[in-house]
C-alpha positions in Angstrom: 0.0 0.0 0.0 2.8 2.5 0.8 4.7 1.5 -2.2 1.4 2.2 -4.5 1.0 5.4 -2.7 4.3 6.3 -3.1 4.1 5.6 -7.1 0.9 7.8 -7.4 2.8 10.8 -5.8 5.5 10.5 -8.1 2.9 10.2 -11.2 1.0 12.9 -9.9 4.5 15.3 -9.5 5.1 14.3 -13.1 2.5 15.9 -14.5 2.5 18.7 -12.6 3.1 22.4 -14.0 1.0 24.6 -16.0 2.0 24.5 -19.8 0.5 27.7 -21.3 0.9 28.4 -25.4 -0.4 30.4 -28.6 -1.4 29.1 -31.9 -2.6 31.9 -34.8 -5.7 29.3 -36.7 -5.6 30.6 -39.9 -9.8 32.3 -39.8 -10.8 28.7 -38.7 -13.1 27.5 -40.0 -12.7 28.8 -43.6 -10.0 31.1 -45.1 -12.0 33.3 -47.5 -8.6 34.1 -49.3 -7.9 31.0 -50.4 -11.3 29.6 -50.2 -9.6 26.7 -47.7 -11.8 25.6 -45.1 -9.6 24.0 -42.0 -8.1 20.5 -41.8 -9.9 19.9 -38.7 -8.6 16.2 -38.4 -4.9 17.7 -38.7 -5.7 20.5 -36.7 -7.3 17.8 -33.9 -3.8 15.9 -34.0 -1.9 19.3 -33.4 -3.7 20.3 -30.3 -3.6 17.3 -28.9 0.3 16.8 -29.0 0.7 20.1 -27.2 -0.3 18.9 -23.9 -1.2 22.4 -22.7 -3.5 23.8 -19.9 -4.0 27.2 -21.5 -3.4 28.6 -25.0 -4.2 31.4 -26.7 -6.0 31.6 -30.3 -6.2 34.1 -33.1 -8.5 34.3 -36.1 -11.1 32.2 -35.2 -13.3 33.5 -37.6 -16.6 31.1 -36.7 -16.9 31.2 -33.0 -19.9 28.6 -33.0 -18.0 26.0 -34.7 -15.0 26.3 -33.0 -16.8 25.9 -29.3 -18.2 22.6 -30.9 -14.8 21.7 -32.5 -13.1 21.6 -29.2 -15.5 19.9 -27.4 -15.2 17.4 -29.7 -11.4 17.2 -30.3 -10.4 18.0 -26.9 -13.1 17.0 -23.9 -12.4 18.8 -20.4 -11.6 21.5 -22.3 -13.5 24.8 -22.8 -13.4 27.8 -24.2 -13.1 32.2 -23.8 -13.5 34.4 -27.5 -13.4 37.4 -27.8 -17.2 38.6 -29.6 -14.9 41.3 -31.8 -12.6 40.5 -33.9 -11.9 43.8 -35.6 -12.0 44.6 -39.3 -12.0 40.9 -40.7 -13.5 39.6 -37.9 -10.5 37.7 -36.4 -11.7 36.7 -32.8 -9.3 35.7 -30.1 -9.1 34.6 -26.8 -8.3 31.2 -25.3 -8.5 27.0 -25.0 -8.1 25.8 -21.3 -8.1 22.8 -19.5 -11.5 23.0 -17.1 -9.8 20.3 -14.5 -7.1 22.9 -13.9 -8.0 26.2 -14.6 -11.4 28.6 -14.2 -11.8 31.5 -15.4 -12.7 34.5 -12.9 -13.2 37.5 -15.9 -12.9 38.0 -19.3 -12.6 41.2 -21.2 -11.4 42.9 -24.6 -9.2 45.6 -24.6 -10.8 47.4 -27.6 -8.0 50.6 -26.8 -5.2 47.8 -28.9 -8.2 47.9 -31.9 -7.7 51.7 -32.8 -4.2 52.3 -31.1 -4.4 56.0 -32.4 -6.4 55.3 -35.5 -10.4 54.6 -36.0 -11.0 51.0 -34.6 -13.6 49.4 -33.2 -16.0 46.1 -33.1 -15.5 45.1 -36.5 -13.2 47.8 -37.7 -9.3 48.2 -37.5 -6.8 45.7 -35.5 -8.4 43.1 -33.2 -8.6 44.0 -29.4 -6.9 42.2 -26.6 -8.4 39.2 -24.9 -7.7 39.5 -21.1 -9.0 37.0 -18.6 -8.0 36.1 -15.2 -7.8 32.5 -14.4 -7.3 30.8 -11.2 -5.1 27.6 -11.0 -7.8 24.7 -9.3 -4.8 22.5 -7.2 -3.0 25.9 -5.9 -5.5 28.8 -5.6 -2.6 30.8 -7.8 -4.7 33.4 -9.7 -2.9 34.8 -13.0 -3.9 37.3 -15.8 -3.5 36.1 -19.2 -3.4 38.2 -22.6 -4.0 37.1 -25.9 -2.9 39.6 -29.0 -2.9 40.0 -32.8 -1.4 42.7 -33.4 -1.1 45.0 -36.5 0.3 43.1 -40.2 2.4 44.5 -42.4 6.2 45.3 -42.7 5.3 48.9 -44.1 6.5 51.8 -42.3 2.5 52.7 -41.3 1.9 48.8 -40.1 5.4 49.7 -38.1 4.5 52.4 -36.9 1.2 51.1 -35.0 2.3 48.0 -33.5 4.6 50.7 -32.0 1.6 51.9 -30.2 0.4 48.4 -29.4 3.8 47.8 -27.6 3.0 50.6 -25.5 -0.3 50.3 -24.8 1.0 46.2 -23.7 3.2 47.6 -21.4 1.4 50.1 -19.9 -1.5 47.4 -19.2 1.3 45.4 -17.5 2.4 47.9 -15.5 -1.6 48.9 -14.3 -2.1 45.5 -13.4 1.4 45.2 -11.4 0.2 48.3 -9.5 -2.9 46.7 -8.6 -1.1 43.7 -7.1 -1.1 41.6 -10.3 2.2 40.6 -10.6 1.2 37.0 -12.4 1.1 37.5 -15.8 1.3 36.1 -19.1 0.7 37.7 -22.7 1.3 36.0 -26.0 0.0 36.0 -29.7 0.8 36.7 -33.1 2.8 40.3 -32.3 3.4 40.0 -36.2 7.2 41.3 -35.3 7.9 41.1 -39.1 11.3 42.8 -38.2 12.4 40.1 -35.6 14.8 38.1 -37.6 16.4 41.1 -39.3 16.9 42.6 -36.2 15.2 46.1 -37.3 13.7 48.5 -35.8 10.5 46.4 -35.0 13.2 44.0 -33.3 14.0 46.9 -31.1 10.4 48.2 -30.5 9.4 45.0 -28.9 12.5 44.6 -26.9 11.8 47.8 -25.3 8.0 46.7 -24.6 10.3 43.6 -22.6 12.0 45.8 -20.8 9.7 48.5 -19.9 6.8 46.1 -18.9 9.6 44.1 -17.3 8.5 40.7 -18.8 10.7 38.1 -20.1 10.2 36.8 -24.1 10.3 32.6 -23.5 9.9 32.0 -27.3 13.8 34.0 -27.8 15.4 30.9 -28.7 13.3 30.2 -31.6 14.3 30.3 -35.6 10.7 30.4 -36.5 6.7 30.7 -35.7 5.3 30.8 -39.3 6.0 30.5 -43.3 5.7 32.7 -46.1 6.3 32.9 -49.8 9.4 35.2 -49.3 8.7 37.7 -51.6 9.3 35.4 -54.7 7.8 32.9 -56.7 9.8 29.9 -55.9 7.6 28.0 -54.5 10.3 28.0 -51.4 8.5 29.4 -48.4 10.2 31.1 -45.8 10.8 31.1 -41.7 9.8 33.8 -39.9 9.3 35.3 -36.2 6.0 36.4 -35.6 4.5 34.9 -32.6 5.9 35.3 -28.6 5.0 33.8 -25.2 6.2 36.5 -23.0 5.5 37.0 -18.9 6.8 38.7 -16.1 9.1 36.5 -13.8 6.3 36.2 -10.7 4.5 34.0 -13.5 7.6 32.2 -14.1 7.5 30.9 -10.3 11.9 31.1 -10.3 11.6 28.9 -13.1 14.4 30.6 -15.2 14.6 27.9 -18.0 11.4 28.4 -19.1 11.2 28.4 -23.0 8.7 27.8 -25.6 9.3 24.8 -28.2 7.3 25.1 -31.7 5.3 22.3 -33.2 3.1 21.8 -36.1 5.7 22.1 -39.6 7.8 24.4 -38.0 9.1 21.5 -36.0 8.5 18.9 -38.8 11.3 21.3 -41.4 13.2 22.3 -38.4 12.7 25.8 -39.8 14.9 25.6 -42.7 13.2 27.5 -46.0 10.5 24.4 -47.3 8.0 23.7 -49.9 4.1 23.9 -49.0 4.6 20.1 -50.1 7.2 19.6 -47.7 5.5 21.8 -44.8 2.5 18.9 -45.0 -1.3 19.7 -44.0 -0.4 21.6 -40.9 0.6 24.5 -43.5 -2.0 24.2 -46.6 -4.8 22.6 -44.1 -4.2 24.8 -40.6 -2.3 27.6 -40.6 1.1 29.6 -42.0 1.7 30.0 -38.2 2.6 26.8 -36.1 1.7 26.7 -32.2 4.5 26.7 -29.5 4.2 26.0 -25.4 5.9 26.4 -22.5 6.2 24.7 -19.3 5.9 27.7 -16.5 5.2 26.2 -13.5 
């Protein structure tokens, strides 16, 4: 009896932690663009292999279907979507695991839709998702953020995910000063600079620093594909997407880092062809999802 006691503790310290994460669904549950509709099946065989407790979505696009997608694909889990989603209706917000985490509020920031410019419901960028969830084993209450910000390596597109870093940082710092010290934020930043190290490279690493947060997806060569610019039929790695918190989230847990899946991980993100990327590219998404183990 001790000895099978003994085993369940260790089985049960195992799987402890709280692996949080961000995937960008290409407008689930049909891209319009391409006239695709989602690879639910591959999509299913994604989430799944993540093992996650939280993770953030962007551009689900049909919020009904995607409620019953997950509870199909993924029982015990639940969802929170934002109703906006900004000019082409690209809702955000979150999966979570209901035998671990409940959500205590949910809210858009709608101030990240306009960010200087005319934005609203179903106009400009998307707003934030912001929920506060509370850990079910420890009590630990946490804020999470989900954000898509601004496209577009264009000096304009530049210029307001400029504002968006601000306005990131300065919710940070309102919610530190409230005694919110747990927090998370993660998303497609569309950093279309990160790689090159540009300007947009240094934008964000001043949001870091002034909403004194720590980027756990650093380490990684690539979030998403493209065409590159050229006809090819080469697509390209790039650096869109970021899990970022501040350290009380982190519990002391200083090797945090996010690992990418989907085809980013199947190519190893070296420069592929849609063949070669497989149905998590032309089927899902150009993005791939990453976690993190944080606690």
């Amino acid at each position: 009896m001790i000895r099978f006691a003994l085993l369940a503790l260790l089985v049960t310290t195992a799987h402890a932690g709280l692996t949080v994460g961000t995937y960008n669904i290409r407008n689930f549950d049909y891209d319009e663009r391409a006239r695709i509709r989602t690879d639910k099946p591959t999509l299913q065989g994604i989430l799944r292999g993540l093992n996650f407790d939280l993770l953030g979505v962007n551009e689900i696009n049909n919020v009904q279907e995607f409620g019953r997608f997950i509870a199909r694909a993924m029982p015990g889990f639940d969802v929170a979507l934002s109703r906006c989603g900004g000019a082409h209706g690209q809702r955000l917000g979150f999966v979570y695991n209901k035998n671990k985490l409940k959500v205590l509020r949910f809210d858009e920031e709608m101030v990240f839709s306009g960010a200087g410019d005319t934005g609203g419901c179903d106009t400009g960028s998307r707003p934030a998702a912001v929920a506060q969830f509370e850990e079910l084993g420890t009590g630990v209450k946490f804020h999470a953020i989900q954000v898509h910000f601004k496209s577009g390596s264009n000096p304009a597109s530049a210029a307001k995910r400029v504002q968006q870093y601000n306005l990131l940082a300065q919710l940070v710092r309102e919610l530190a000063a409230q005694g919110n010290r747990n927090v998370i934020a993660m998303g497609d930043f569309n950093t279309t600079g990160y790689l090159d190290r540009n300007s947009d490279f240094t934008a964000f690493n001043g949001m870091l620093r002034s909403a004194g947060m720590v980027n756990l997806s650093a380490g990684l060569r690539c979030t998403s594909y493209w065409w590159g610019g050229s006809d090819d039929g080469i697509e390209t790695p790039s650096v869109l997407d970021h899990v970022i918190a501040t350290p009380g989230m982190l519990n002391n847990r200083t090797n945090a880092r996010t690992t990418v899946g989907g085809h980013c991980q199947a190519v190893s993100c070296r420069a592929a062809t849609p063949a070669q990327l497989g149905s998590s590219y032309t089927g899902v998404s150009d993005h791939c999802p990453q976690t993190a183990t944080i606690r």
